[in-house]
Biopython code that builds the backbone (N, CA, C, O; Angstrom):
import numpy as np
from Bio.PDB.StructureBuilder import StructureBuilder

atoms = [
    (1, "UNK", "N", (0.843, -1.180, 0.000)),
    (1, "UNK", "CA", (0.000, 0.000, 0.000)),
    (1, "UNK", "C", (0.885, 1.239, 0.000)),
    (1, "UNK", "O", (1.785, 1.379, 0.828)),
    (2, "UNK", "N", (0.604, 2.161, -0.972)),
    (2, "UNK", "CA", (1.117, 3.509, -1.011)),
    (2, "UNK", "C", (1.119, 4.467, 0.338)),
    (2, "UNK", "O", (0.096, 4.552, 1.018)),
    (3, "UNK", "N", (1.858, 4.905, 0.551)),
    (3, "UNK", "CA", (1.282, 6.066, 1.797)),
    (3, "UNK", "C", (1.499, 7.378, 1.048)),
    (3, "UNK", "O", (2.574, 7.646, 0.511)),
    (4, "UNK", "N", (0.490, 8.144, 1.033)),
    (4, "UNK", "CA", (0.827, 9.681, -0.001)),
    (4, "UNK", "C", (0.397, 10.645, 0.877)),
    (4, "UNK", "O", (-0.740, 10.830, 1.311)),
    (5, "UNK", "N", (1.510, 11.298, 1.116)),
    (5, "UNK", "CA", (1.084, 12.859, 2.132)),
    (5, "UNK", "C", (0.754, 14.166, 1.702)),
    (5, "UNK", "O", (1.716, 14.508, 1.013)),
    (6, "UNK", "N", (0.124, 14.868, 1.720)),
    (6, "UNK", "CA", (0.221, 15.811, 1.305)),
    (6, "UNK", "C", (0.639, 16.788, 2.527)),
    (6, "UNK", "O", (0.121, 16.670, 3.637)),
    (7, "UNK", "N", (1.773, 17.915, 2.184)),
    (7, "UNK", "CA", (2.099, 18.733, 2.844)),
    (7, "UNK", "C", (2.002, 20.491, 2.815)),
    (7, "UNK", "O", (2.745, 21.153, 2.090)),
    (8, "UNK", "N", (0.869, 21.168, 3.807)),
    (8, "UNK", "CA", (0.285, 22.351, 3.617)),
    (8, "UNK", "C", (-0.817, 22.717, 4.486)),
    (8, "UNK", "O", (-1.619, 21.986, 5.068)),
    (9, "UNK", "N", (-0.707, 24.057, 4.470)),
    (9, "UNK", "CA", (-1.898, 24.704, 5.229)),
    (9, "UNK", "C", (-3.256, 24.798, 5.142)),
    (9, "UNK", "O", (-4.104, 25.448, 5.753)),
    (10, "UNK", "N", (-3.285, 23.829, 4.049)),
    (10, "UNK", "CA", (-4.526, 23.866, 3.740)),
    (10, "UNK", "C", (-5.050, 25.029, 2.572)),
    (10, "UNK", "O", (-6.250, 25.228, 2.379)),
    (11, "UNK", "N", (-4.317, 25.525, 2.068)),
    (11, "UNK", "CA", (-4.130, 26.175, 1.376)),
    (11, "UNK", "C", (-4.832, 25.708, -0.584)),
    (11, "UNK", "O", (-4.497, 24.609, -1.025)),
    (12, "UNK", "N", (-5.532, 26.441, -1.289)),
    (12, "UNK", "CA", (-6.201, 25.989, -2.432)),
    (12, "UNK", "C", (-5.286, 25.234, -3.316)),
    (12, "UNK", "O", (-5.700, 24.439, -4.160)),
    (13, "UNK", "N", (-3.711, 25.562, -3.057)),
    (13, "UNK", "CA", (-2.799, 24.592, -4.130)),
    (13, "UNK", "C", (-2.439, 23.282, -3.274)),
    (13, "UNK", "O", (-1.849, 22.315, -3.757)),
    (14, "UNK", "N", (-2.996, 23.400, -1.555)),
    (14, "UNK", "CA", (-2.709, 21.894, -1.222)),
    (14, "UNK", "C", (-4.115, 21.670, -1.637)),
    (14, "UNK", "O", (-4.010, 21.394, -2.832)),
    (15, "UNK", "N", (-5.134, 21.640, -1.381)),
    (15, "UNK", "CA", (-6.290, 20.971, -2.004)),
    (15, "UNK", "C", (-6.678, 20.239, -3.309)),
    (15, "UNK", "O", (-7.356, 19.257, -3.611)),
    (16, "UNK", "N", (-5.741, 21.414, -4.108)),
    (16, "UNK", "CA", (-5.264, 20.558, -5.696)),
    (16, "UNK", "C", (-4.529, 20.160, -5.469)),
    (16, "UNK", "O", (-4.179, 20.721, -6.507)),
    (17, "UNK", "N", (-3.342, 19.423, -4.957)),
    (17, "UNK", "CA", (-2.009, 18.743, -4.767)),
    (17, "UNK", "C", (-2.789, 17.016, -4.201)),
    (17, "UNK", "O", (-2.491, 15.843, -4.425)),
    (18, "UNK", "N", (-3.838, 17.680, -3.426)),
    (18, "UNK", "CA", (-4.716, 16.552, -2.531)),
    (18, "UNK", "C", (-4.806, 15.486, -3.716)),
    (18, "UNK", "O", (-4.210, 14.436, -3.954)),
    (19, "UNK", "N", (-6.184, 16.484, -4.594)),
    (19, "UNK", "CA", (-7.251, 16.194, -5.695)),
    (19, "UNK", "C", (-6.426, 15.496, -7.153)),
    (19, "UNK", "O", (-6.998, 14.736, -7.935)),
    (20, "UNK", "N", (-5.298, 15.851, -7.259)),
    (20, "UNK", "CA", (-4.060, 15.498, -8.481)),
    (20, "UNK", "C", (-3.525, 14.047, -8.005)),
    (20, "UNK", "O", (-3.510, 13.049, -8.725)),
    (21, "UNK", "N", (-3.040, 14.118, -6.519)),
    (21, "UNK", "CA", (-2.434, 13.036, -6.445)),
    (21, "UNK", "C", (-3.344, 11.619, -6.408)),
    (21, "UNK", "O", (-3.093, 10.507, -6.872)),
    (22, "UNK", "N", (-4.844, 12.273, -5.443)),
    (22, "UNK", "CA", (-6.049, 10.889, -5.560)),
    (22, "UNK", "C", (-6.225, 10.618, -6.734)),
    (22, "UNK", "O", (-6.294, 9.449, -7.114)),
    (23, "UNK", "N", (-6.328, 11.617, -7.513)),
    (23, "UNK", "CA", (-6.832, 11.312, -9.053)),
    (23, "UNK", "C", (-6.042, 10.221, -9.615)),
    (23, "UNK", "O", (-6.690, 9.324, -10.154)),
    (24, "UNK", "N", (-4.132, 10.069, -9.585)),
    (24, "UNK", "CA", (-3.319, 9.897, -10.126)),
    (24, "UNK", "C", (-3.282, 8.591, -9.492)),
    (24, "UNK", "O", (-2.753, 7.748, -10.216)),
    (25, "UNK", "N", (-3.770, 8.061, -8.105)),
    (25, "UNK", "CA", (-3.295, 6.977, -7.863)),
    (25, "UNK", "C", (-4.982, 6.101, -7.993)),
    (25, "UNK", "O", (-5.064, 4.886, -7.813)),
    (26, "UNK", "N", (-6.099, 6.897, -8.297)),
    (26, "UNK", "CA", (-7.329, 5.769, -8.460)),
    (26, "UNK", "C", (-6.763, 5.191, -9.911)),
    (26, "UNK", "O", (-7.034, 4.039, -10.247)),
    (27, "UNK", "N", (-5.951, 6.072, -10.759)),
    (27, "UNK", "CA", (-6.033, 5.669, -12.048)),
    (27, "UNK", "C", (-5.135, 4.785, -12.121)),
    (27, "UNK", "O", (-5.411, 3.915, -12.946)),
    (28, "UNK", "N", (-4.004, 4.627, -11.505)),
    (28, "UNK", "CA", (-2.968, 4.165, -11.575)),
    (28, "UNK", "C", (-3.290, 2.797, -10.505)),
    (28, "UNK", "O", (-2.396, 2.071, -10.070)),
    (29, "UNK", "N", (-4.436, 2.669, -10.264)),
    (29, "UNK", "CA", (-5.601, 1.321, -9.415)),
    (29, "UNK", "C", (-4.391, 0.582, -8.349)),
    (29, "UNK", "O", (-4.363, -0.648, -8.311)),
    (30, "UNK", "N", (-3.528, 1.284, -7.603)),
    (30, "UNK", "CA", (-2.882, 1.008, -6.672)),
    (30, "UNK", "C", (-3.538, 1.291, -4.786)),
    (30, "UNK", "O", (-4.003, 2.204, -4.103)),
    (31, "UNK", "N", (-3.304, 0.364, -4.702)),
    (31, "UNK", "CA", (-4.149, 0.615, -2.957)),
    (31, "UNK", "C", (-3.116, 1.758, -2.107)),
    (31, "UNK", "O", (-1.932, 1.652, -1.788)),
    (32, "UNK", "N", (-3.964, 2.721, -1.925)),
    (32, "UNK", "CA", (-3.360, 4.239, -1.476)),
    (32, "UNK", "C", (-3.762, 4.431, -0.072)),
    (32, "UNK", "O", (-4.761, 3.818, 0.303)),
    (33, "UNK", "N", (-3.088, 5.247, 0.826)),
    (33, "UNK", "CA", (-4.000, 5.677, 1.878)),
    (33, "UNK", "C", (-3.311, 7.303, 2.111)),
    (33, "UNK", "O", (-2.206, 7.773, 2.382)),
    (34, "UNK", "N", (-4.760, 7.834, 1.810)),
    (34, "UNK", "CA", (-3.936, 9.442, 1.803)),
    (34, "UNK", "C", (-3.985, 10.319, 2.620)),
    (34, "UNK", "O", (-5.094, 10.823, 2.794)),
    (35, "UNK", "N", (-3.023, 10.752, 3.290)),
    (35, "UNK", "CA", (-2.912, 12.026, 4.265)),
    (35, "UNK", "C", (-2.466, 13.602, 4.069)),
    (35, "UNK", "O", (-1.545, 14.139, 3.453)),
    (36, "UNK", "N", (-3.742, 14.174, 5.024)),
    (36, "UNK", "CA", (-2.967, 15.904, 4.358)),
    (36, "UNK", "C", (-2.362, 16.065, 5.753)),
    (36, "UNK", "O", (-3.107, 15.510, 6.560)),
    (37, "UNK", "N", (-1.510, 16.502, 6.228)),
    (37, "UNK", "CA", (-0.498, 16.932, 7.151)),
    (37, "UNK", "C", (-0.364, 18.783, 7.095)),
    (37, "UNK", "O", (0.309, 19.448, 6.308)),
    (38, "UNK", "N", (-1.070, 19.166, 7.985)),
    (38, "UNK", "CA", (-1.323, 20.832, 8.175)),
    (38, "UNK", "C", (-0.404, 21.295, 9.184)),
    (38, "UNK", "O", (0.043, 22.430, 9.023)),
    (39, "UNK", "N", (0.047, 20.493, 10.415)),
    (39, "UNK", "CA", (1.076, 20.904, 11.520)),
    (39, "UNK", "C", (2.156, 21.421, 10.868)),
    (39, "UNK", "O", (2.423, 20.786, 9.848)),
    (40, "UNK", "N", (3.114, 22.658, 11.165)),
    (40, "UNK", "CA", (3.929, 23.093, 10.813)),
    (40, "UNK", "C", (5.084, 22.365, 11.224)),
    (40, "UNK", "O", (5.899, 22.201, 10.316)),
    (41, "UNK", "N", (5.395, 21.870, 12.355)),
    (41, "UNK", "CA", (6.230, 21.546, 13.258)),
    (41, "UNK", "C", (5.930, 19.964, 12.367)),
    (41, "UNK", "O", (6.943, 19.302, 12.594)),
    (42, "UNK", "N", (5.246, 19.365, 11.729)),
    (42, "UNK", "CA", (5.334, 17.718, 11.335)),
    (42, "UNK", "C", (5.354, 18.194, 9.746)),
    (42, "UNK", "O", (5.222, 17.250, 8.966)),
    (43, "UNK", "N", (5.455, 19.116, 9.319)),
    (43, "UNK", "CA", (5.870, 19.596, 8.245)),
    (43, "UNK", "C", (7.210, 20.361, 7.597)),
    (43, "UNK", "O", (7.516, 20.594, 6.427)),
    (44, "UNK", "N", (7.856, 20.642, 8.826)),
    (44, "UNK", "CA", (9.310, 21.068, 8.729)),
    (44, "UNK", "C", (10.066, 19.825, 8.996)),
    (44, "UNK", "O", (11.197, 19.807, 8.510)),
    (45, "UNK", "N", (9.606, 18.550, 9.811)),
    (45, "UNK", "CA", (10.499, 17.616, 10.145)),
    (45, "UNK", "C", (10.762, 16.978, 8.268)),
    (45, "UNK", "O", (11.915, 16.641, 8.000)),
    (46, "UNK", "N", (9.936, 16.889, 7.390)),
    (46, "UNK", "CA", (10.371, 16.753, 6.098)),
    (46, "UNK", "C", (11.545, 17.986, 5.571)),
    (46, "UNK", "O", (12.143, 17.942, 4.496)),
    (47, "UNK", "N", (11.602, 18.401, 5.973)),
    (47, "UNK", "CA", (12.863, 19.266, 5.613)),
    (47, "UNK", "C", (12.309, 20.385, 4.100)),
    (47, "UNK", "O", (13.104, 21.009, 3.397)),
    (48, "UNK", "N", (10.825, 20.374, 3.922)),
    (48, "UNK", "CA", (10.708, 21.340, 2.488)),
    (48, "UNK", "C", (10.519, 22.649, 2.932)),
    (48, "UNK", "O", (9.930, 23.089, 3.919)),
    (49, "UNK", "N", (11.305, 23.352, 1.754)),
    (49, "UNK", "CA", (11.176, 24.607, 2.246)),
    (49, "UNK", "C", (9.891, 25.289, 1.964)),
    (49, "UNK", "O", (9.546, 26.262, 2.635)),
    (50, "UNK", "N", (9.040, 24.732, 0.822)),
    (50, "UNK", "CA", (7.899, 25.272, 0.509)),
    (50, "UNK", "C", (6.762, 24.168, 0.382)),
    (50, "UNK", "O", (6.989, 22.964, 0.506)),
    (51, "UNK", "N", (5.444, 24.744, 0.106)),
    (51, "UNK", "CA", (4.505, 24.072, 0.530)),
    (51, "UNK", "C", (3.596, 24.495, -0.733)),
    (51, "UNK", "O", (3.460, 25.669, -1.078)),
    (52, "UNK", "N", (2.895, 23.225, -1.483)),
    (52, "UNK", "CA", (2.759, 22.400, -0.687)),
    (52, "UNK", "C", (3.348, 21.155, -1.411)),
    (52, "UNK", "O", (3.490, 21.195, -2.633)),
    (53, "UNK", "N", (3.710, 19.999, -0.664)),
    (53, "UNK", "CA", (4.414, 19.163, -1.176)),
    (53, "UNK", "C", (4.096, 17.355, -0.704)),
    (53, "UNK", "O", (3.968, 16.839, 0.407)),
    (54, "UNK", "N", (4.056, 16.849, -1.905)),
    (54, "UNK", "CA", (3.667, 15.310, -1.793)),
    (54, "UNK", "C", (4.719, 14.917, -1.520)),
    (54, "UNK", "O", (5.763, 15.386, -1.973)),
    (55, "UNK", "N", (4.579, 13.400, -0.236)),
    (55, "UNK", "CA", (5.391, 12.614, 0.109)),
    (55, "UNK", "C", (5.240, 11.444, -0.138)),
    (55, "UNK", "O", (4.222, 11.231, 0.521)),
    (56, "UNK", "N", (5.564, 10.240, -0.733)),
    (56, "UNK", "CA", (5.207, 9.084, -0.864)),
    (56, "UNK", "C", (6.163, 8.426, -0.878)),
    (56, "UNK", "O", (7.137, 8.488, -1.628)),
    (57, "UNK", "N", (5.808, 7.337, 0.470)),
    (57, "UNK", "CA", (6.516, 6.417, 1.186)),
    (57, "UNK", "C", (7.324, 6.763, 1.955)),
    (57, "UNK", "O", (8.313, 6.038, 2.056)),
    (58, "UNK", "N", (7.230, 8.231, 2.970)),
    (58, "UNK", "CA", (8.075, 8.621, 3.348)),
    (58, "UNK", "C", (9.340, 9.583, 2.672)),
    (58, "UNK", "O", (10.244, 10.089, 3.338)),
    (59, "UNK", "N", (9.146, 9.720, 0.961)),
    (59, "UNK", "CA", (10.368, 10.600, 0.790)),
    (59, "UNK", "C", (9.380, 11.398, -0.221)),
    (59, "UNK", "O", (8.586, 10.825, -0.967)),
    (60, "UNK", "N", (9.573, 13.052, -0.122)),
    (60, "UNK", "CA", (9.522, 13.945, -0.939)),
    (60, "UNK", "C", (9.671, 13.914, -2.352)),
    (60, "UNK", "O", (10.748, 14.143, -2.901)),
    (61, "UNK", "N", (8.497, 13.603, -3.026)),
    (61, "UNK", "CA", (8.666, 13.880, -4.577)),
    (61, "UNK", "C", (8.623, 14.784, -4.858)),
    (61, "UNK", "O", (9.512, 15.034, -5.671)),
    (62, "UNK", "N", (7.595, 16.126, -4.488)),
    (62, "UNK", "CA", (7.830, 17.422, -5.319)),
    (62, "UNK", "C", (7.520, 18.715, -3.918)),
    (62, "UNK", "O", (7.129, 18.517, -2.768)),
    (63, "UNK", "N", (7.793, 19.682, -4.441)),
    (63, "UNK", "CA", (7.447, 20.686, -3.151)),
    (63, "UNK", "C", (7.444, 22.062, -4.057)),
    (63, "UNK", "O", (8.057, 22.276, -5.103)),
    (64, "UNK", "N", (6.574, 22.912, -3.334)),
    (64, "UNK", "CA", (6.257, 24.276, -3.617)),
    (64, "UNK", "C", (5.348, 23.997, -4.684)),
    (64, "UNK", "O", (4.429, 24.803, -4.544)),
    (65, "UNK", "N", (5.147, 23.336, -5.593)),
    (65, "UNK", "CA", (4.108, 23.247, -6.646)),
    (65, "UNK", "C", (2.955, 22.312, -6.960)),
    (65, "UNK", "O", (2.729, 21.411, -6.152)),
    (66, "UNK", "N", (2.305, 22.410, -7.895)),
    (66, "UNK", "CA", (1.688, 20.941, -8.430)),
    (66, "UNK", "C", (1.955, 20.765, -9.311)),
    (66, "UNK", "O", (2.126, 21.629, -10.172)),
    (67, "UNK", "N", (2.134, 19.288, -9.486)),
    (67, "UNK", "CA", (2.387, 18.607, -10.648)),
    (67, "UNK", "C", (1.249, 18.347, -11.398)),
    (67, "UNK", "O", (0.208, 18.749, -10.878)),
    (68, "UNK", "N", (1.087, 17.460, -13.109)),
    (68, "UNK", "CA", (0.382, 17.251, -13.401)),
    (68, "UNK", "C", (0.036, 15.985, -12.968)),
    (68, "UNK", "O", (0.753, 15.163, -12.398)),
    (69, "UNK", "N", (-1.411, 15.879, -13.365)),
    (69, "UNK", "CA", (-2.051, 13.945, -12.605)),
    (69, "UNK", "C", (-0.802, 13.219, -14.005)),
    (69, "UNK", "O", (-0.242, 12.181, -13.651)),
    (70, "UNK", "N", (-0.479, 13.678, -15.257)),
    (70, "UNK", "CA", (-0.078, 12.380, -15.537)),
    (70, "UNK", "C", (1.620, 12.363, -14.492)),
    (70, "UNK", "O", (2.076, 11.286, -14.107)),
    (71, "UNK", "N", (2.265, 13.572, -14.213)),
    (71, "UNK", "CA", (3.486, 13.555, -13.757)),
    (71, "UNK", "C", (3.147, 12.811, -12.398)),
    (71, "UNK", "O", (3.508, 11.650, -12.206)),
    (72, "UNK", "N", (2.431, 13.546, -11.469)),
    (72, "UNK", "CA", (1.592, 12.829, -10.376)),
    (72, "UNK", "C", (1.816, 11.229, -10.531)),
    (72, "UNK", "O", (2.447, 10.736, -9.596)),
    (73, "UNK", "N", (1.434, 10.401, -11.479)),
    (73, "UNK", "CA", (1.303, 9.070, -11.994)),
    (73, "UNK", "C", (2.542, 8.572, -11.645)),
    (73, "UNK", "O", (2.604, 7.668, -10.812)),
    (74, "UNK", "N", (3.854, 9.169, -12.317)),
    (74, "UNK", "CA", (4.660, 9.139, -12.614)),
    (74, "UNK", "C", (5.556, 8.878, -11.267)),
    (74, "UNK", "O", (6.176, 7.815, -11.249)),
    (75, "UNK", "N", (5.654, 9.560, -10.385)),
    (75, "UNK", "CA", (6.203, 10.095, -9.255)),
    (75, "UNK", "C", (5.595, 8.653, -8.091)),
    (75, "UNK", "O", (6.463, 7.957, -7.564)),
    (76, "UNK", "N", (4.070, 8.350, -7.806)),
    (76, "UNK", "CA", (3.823, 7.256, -7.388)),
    (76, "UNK", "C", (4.443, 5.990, -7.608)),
    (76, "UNK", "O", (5.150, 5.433, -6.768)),
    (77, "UNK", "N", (4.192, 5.559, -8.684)),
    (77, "UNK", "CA", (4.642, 4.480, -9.846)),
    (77, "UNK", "C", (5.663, 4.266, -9.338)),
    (77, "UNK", "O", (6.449, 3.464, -9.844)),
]
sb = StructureBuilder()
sb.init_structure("model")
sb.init_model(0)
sb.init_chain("A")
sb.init_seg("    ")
for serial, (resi, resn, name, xyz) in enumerate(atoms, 1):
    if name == "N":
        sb.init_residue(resn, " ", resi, " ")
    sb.init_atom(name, np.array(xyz, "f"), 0.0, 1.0, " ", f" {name:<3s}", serial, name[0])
structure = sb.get_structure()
């Protein structure tokens, strides 16, 4: 099972970061379990300097932006 984090304040580009990455892993029909992570203090222990940023499996694929669902795909995979 995937673990996919999303990292942010909740902010409208983490909500699309949310919505890109679910999208990317129903399609990609892998068993996911997804978390948004809003604590600042459990969001600096990843070390990104910007937000908002997907984690999967524990390591940082992208930060400060969104990707596309097919790059999204890509980055899971």
């Amino acid at each position: 099972m995937k673990r996919i984090q999303i990292l942010g304040t909740g902010c409208a580009k983490c909500q699309k970061l949310a919505a890109v990455a679910d999208e990317a892993a129903q399609a990609l029909g892998v068993p996911y379990e997804l978390q948004k992570i809003t604590d600042l203090k459990h969001i600096m222990s990843f070390r990104v300097m910007s937000t908002p940023a997907l984690v999967v499996d524990g390591v940082v694929k992208v930060s400060g932006r969104v990707p596309t669902v097919d790059e999204a795909k890509q980055l899971l995979g």
